[in-house]
C-alpha positions in Angstrom: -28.3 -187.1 -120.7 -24.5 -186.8 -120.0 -25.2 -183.4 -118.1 -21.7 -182.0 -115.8 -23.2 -182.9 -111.9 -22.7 -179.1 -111.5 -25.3 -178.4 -113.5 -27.0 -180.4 -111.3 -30.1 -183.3 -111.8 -31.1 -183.2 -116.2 -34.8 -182.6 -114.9 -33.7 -179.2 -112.7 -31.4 -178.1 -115.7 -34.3 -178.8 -117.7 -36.7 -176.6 -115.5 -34.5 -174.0 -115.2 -34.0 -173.1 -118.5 -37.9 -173.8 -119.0 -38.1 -170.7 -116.7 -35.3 -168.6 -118.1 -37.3 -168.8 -121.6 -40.9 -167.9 -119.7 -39.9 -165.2 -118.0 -37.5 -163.1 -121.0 -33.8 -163.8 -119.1 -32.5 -165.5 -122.7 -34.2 -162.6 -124.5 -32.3 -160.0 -122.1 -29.2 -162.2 -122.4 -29.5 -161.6 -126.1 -30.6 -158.1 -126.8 -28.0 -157.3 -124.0 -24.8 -159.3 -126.5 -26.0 -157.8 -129.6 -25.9 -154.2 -128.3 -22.2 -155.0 -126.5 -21.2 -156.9 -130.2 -22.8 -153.5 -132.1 -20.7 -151.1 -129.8 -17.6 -152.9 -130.2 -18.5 -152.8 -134.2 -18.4 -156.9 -134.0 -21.8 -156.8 -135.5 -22.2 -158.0 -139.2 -25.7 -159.5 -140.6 -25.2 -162.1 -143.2 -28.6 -163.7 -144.3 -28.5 -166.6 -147.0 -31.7 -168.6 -147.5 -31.4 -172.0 -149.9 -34.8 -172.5 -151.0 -34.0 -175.9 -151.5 -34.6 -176.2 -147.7 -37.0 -173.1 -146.8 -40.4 -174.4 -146.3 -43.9 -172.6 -146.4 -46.1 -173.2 -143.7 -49.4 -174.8 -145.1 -51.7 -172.0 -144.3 -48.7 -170.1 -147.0 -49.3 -173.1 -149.5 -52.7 -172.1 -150.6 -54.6 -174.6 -148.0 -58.1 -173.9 -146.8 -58.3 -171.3 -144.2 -61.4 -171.7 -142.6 -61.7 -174.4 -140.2 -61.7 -178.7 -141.0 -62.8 -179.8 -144.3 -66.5 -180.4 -144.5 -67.1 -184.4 -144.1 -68.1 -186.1 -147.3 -72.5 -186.6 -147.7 -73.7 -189.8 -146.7 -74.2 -192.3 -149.1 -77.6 -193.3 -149.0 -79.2 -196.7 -150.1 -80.9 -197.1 -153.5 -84.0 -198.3 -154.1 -83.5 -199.3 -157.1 -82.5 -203.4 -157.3 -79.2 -204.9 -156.7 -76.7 -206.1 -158.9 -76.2 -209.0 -159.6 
C-alpha cells in the first residue's frame, strides 16, 4: 500500500510483476545472479531444515489418494416399532 509514486499506481506494480513471473523474466533474473555469484566464487549452499516447522503435504501424510471420500449409506427407516 505505501508504494514510492515511481513505481507507479499499486494495481500496475501489481500487474507488472504478475507478468514478469508468467513469462520467466524473475527466473532469468535469477539463474542469470547465481551464475555471476558462482563465477565470482560468492556462491555457498547452506541448507538447514527444523522439522519442528517442515510440514508434509496431506497426500505425504498417508491420506486417501483416490478422489472424495465415499458419502456415508443412507439410513433407512425401520419397520420395526418405535421407542418409547
Amino acid at each position: 500500500m505505501d508504494l514510492p509514486e515511481h513505481f507507479g499506481s499499486r494495481k500496475g506494480a501489481h500487474n507488472r510483476l504478475h507478468m514478469w513471473a508468467a513469462d520467466g523474466t524473475w527466473e532469468r533474473l535469477f539463474t542469470a545472479l547465481l551464475a555471476q555469484a558462482d563465477a565470482e566464487g560468492d556462491l555457498e549452499w547452506v541448507v538447514a531444515v527444523d522439522s519442528t516447522i517442515v510440514h508434509a503435504h496431506q497426500h505425504a501424510a498417508g491420506a486417501r489418494q483416490k478422489g472424495p471420500r465415499p458419502a456415508s449409506r443412507t439410513t433407512m427407516p425401520s419397520d420395526a416399532p418405535a421407542a418409547d
